[in-house]
N, CA, C and O atoms as CSV, one atom per row, in Angstrom:
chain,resi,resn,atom,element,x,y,z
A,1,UNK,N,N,6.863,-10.227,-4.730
A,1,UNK,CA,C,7.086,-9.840,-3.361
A,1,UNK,C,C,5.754,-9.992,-2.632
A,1,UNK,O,O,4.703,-9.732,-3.218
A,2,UNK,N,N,5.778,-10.411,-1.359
A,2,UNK,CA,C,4.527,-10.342,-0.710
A,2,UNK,C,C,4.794,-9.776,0.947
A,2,UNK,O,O,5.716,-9.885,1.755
A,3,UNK,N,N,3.773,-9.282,0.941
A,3,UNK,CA,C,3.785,-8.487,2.309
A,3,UNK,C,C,2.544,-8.960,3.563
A,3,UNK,O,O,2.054,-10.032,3.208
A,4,UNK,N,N,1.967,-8.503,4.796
A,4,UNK,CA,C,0.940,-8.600,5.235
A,4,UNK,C,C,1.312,-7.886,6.159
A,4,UNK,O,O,2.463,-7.862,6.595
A,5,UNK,N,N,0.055,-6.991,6.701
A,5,UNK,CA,C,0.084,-5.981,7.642
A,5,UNK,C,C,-1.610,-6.491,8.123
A,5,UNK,O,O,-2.638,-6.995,7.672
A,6,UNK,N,N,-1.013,-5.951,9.323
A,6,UNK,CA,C,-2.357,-6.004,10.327
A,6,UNK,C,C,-2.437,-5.421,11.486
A,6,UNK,O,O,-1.541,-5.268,12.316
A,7,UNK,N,N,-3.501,-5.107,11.528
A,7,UNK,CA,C,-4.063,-3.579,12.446
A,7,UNK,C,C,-4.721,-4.340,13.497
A,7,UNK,O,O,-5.624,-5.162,13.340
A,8,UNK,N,N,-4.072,-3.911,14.785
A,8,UNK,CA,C,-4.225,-4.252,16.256
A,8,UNK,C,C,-5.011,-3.344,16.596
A,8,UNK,O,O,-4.912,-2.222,16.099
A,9,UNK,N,N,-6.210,-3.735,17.769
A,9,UNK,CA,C,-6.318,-3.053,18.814
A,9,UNK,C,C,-5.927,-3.949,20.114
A,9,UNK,O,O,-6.194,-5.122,20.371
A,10,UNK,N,N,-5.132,-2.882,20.903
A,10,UNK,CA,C,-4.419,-4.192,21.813
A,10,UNK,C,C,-3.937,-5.150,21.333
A,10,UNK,O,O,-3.252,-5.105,20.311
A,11,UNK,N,N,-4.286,-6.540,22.183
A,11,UNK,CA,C,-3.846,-7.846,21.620
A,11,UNK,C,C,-5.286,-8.318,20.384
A,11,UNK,O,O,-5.264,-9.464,19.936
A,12,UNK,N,N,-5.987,-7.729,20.115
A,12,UNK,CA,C,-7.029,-8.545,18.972
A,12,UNK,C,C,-6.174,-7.980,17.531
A,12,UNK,O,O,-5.355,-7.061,17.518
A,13,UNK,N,N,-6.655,-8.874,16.259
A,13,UNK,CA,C,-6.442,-8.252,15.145
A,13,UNK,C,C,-7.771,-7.826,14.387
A,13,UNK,O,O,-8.561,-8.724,14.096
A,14,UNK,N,N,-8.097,-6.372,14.013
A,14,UNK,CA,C,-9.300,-5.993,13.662
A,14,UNK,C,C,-9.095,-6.123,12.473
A,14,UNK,O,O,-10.081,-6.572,11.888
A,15,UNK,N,N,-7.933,-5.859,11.620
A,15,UNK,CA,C,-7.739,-6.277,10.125
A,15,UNK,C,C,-6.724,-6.822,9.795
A,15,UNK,O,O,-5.779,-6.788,10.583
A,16,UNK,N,N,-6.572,-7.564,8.412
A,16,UNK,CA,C,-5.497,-7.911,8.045
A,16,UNK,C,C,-5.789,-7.985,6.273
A,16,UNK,O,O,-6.884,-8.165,5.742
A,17,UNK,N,N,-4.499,-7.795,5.601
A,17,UNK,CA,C,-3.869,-7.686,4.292
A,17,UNK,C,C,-2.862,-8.329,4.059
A,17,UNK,O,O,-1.781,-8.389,4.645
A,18,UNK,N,N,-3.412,-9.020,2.804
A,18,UNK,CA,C,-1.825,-9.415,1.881
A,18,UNK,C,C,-1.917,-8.875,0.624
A,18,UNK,O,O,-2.684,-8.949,-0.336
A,19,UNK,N,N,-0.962,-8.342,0.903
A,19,UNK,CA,C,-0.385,-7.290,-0.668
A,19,UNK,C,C,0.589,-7.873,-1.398
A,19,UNK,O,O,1.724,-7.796,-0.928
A,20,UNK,N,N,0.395,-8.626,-2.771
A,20,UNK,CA,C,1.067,-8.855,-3.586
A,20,UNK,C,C,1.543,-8.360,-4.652
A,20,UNK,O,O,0.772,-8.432,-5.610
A,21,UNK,N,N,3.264,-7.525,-4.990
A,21,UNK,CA,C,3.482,-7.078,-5.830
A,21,UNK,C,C,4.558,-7.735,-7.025
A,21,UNK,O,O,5.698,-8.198,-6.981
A,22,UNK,N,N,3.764,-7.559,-7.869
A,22,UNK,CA,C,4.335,-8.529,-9.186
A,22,UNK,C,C,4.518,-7.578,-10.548
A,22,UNK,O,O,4.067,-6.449,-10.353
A,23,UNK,N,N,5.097,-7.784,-11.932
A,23,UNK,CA,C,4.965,-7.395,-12.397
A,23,UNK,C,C,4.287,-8.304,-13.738
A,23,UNK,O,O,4.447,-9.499,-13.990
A,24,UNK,N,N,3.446,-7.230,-14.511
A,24,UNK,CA,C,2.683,-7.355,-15.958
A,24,UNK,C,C,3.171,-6.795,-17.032
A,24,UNK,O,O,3.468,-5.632,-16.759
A,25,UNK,N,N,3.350,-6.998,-17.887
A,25,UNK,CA,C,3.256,-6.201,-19.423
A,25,UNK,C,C,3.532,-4.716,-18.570
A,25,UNK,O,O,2.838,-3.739,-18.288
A,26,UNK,N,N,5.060,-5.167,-18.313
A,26,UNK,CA,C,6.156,-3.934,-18.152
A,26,UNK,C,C,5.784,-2.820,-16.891
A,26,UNK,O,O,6.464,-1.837,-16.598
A,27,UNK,N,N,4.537,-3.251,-16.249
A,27,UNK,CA,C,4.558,-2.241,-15.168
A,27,UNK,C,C,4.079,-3.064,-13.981
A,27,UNK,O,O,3.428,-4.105,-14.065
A,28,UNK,N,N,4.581,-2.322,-12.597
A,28,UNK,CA,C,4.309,-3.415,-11.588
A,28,UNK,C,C,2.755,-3.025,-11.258
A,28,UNK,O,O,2.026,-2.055,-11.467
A,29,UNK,N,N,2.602,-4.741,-10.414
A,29,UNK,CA,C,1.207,-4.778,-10.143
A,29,UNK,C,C,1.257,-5.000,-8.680
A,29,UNK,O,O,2.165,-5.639,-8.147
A,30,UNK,N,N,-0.011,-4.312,-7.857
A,30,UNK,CA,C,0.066,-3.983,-6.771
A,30,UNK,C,C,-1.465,-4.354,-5.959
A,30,UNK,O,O,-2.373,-3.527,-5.887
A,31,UNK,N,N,-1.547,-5.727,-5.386
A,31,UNK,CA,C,-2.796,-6.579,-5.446
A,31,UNK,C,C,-2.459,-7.057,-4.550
A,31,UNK,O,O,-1.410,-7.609,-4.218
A,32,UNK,N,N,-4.398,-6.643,-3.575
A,32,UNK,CA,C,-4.485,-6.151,-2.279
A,32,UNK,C,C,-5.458,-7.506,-2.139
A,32,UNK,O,O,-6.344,-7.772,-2.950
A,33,UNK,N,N,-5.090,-8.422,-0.806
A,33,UNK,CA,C,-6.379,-9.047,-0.696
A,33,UNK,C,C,-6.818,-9.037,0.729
A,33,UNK,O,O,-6.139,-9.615,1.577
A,34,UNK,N,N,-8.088,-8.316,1.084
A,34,UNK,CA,C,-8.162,-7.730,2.343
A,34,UNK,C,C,-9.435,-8.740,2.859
A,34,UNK,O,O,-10.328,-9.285,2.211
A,35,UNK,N,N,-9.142,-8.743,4.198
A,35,UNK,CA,C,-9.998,-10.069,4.776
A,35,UNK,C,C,-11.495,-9.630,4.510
A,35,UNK,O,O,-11.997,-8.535,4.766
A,36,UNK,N,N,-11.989,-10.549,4.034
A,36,UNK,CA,C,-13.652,-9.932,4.182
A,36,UNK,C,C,-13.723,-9.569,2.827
A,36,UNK,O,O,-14.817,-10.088,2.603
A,37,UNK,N,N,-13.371,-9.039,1.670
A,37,UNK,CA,C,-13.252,-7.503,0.515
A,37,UNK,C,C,-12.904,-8.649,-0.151
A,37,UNK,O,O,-12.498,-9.753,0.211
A,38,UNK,N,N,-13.297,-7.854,-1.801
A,38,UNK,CA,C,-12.848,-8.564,-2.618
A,38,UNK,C,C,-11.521,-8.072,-3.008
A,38,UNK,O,O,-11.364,-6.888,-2.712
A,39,UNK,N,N,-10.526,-8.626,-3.581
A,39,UNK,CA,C,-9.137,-8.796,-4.263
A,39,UNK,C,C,-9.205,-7.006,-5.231
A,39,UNK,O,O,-10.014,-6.796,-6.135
A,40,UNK,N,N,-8.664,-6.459,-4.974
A,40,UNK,CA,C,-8.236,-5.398,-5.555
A,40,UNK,C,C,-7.006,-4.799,-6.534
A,40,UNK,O,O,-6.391,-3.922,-5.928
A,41,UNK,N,N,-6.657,-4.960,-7.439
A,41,UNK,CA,C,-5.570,-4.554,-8.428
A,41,UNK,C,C,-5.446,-3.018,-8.343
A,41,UNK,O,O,-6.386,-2.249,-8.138
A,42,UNK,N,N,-4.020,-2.645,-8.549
A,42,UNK,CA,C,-3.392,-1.293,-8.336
A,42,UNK,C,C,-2.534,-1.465,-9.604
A,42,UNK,O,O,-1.807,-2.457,-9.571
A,43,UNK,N,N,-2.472,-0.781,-10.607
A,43,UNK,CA,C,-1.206,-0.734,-11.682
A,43,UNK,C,C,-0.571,0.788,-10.945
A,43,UNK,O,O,-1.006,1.733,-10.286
A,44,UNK,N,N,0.897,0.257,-11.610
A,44,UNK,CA,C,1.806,1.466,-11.291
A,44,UNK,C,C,1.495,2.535,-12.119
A,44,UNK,O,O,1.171,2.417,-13.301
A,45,UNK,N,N,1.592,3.586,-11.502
A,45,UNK,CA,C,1.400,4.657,-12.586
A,45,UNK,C,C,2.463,5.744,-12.653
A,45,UNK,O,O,2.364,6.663,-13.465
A,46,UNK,N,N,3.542,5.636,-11.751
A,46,UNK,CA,C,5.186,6.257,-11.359
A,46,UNK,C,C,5.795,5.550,-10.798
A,46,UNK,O,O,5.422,5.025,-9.749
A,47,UNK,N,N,7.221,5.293,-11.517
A,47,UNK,CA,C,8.066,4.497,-11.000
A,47,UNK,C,C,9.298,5.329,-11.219
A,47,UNK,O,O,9.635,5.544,-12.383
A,48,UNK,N,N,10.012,5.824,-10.222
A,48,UNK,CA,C,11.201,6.676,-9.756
A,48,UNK,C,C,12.537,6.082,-8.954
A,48,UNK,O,O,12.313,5.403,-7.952
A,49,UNK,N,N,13.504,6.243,-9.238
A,49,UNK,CA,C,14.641,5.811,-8.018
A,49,UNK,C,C,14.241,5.501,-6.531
A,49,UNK,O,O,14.527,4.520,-5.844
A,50,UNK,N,N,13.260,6.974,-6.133
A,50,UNK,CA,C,12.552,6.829,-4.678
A,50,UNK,C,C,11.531,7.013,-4.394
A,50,UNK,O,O,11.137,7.242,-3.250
A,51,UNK,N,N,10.715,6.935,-5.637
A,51,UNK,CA,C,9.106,6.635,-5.523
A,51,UNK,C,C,8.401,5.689,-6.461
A,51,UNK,O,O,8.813,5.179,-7.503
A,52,UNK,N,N,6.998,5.552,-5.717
A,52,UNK,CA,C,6.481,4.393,-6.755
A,52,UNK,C,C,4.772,4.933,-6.049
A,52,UNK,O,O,4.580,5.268,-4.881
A,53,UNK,N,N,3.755,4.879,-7.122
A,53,UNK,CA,C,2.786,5.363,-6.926
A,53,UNK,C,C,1.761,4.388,-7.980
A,53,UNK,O,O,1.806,4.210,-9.197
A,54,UNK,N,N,0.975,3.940,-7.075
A,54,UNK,CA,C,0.274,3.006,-7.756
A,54,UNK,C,C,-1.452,3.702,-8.137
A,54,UNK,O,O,-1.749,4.829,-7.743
A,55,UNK,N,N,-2.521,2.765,-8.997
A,55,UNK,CA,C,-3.344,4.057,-8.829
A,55,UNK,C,C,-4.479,2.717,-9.531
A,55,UNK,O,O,-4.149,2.038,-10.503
A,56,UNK,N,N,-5.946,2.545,-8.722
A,56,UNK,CA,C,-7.078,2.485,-9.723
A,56,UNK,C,C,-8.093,2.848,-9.708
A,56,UNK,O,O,-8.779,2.415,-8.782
A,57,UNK,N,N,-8.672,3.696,-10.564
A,57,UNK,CA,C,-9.385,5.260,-10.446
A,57,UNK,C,C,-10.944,4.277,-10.315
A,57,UNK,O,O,-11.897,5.002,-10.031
A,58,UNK,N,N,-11.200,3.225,-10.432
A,58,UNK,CA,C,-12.288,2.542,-10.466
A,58,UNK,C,C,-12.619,2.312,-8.911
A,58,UNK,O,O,-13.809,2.274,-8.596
A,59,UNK,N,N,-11.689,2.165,-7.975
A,59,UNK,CA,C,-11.652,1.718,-6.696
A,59,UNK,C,C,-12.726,2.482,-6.077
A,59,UNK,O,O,-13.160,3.439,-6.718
A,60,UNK,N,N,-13.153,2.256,-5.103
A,60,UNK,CA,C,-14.004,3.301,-3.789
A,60,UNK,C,C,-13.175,4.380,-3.410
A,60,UNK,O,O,-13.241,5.553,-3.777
A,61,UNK,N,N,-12.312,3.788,-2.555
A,61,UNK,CA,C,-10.884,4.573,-1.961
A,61,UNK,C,C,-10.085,3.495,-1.560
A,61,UNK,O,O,-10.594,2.426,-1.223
A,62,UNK,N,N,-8.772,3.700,-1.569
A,62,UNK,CA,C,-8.234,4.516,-2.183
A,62,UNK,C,C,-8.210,3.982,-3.555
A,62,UNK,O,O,-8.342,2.823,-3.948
A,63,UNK,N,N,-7.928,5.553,-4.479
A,63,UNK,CA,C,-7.918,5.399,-6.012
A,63,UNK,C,C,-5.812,5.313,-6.090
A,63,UNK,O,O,-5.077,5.141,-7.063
A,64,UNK,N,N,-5.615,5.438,-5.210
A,64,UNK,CA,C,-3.725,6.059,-5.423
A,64,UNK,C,C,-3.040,5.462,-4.190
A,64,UNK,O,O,-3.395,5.823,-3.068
A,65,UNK,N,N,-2.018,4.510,-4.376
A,65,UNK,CA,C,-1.365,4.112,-3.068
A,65,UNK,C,C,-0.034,4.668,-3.483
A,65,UNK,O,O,0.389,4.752,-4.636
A,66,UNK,N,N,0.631,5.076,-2.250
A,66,UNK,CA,C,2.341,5.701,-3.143
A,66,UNK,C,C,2.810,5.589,-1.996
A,66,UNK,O,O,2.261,5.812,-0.917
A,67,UNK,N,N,4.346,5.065,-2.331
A,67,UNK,CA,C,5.377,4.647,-1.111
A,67,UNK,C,C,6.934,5.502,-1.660
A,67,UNK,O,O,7.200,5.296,-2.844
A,68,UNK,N,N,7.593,6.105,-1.147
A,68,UNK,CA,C,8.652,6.935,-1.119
A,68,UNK,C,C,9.060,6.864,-0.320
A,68,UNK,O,O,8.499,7.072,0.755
A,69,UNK,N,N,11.011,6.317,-0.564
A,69,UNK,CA,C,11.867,6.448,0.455
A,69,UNK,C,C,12.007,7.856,0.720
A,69,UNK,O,O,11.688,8.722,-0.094
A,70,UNK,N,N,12.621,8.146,2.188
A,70,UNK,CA,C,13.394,9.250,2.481
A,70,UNK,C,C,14.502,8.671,3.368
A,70,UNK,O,O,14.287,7.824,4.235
A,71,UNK,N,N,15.622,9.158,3.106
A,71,UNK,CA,C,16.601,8.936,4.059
A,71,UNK,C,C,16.714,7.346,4.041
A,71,UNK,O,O,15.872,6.592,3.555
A,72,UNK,N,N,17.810,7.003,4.607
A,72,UNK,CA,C,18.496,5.470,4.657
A,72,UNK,C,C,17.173,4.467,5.409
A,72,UNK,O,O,16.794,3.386,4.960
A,73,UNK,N,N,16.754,4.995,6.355
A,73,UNK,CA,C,15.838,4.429,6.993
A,73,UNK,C,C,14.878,4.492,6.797
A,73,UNK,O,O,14.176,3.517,7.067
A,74,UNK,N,N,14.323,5.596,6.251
A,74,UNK,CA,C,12.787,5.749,6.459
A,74,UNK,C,C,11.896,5.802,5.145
A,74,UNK,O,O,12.444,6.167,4.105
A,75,UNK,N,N,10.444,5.430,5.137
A,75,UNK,CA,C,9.752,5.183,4.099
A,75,UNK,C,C,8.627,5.529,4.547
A,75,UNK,O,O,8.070,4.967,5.490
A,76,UNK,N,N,8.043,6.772,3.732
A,76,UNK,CA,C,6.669,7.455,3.950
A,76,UNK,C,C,5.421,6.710,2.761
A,76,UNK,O,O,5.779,6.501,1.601
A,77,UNK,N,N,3.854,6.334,3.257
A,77,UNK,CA,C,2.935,5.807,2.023
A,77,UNK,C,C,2.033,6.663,2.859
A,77,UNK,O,O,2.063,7.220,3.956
A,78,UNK,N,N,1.077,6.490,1.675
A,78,UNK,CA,C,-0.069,7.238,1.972
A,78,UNK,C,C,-1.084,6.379,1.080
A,78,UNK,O,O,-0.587,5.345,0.633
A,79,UNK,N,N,-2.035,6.556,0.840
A,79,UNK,CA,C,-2.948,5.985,0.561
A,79,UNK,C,C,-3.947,7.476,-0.059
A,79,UNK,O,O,-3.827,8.430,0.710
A,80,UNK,N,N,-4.957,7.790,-1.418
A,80,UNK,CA,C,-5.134,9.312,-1.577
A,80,UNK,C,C,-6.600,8.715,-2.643
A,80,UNK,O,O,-6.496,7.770,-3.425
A,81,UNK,N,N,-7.833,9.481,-2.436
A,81,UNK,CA,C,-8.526,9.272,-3.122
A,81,UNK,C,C,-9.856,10.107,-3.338
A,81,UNK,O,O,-9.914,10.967,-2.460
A,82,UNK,N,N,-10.657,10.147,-3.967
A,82,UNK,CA,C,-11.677,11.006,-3.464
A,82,UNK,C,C,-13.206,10.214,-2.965
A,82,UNK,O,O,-13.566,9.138,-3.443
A,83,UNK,N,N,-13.775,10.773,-2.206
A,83,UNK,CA,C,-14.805,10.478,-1.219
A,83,UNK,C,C,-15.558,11.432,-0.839
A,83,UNK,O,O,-15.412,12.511,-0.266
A,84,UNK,N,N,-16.640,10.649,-1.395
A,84,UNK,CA,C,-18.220,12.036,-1.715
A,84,UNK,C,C,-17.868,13.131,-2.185
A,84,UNK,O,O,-18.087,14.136,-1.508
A,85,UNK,N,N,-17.150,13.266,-3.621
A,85,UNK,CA,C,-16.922,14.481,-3.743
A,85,UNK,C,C,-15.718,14.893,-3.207
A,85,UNK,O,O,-15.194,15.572,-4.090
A,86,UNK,N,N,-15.121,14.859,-2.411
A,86,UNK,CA,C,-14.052,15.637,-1.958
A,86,UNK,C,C,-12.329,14.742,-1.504
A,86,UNK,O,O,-12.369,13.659,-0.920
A,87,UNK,N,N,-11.454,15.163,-1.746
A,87,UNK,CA,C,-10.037,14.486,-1.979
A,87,UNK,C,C,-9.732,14.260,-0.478
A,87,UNK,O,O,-9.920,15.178,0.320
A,88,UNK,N,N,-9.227,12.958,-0.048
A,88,UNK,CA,C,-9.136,12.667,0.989
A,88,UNK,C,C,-7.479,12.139,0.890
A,88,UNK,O,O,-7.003,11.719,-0.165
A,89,UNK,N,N,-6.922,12.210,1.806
A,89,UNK,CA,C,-5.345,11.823,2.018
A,89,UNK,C,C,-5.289,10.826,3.246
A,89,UNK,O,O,-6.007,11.164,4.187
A,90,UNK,N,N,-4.682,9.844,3.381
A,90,UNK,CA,C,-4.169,9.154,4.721
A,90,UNK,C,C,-2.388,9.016,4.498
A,90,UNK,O,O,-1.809,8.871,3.421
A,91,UNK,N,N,-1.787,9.109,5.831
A,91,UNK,CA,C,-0.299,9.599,5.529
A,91,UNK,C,C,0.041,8.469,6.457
A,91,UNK,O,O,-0.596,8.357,7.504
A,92,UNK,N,N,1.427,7.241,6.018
A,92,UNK,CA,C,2.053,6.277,7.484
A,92,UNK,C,C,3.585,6.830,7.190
A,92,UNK,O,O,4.139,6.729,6.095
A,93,UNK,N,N,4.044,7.304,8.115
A,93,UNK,CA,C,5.185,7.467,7.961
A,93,UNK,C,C,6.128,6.053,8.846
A,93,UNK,O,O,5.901,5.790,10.027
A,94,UNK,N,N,6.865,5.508,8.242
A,94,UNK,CA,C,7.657,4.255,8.483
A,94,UNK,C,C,9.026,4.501,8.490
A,94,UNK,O,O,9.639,4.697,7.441
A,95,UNK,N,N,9.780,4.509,10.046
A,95,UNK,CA,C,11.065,4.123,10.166
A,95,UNK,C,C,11.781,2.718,10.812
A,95,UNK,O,O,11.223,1.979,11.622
A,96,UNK,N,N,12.750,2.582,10.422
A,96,UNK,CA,C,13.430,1.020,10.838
A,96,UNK,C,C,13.683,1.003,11.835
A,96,UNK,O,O,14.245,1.835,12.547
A,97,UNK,N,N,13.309,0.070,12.015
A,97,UNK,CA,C,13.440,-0.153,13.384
A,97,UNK,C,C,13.585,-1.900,13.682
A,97,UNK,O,O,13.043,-2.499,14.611
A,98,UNK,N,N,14.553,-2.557,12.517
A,98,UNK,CA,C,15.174,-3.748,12.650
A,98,UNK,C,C,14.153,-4.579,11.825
A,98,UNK,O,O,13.093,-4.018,11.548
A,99,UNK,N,N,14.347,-5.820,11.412
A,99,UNK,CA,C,13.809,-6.843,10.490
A,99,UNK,C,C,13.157,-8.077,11.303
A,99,UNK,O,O,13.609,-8.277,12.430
A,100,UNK,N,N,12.492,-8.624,10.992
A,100,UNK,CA,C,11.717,-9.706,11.602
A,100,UNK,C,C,12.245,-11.016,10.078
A,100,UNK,O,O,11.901,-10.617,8.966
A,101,UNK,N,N,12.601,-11.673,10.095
A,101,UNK,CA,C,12.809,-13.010,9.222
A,101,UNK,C,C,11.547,-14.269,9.599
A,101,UNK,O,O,11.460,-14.604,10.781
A,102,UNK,N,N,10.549,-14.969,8.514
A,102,UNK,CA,C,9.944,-15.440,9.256
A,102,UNK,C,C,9.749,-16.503,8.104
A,102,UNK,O,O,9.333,-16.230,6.978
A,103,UNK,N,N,10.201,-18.064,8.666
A,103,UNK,CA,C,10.651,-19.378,7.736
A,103,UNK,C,C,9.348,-20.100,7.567
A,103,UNK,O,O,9.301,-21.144,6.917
């Protein structure tokens, strides 16, 4: 599966990601390649009906990415790690709001 997200201000793009998730020797892999950064690997470390929580404790931040459905529509991630010492959280909460198809 592959994804890409990118962070606007206004009309500029200040970042962009492609997140590729695949699987390895039975658990999925979750590999980040962020413009500028080097290529980052995430192994799964929970895999549930409606969650999936990825994790690599070697990283800067985040050490933990985790995505959980709620409800028909909606899908909460966060991103969770620690920094200088102390546990830091970032929360996106995601509802539908229709599909984009792109050939």
């Amino acid at each position: 599966m592959l994804a890409e997200g990118f962070t606007r201000r206004e009309y500029t793009v200040i970042e962009s990601e492609t997140i590729v998730l695949s699987e390895s020797d039975g658990r999925l892999v979750y590999t980040v390649h962020r413009r500028g950064q080097p290529t980052t690997t995430f192994l799964s470390r929970r895999v549930t009906r409606d969650q999936v929580v990825f994790e690599n404790p070697a990283h800067d931040f985040p050490q933990r990415i985790g995505y959980q459905r709620r409800g028909a529509d909606e899908l909460f991630a966060w991103i969770e790690g620690v920094v200088d010492g102390k546990e830091r959280r970032v929360e996106f909460p995601y509802r539908g709001g229709g599909c984009r198809v792109v050939n």
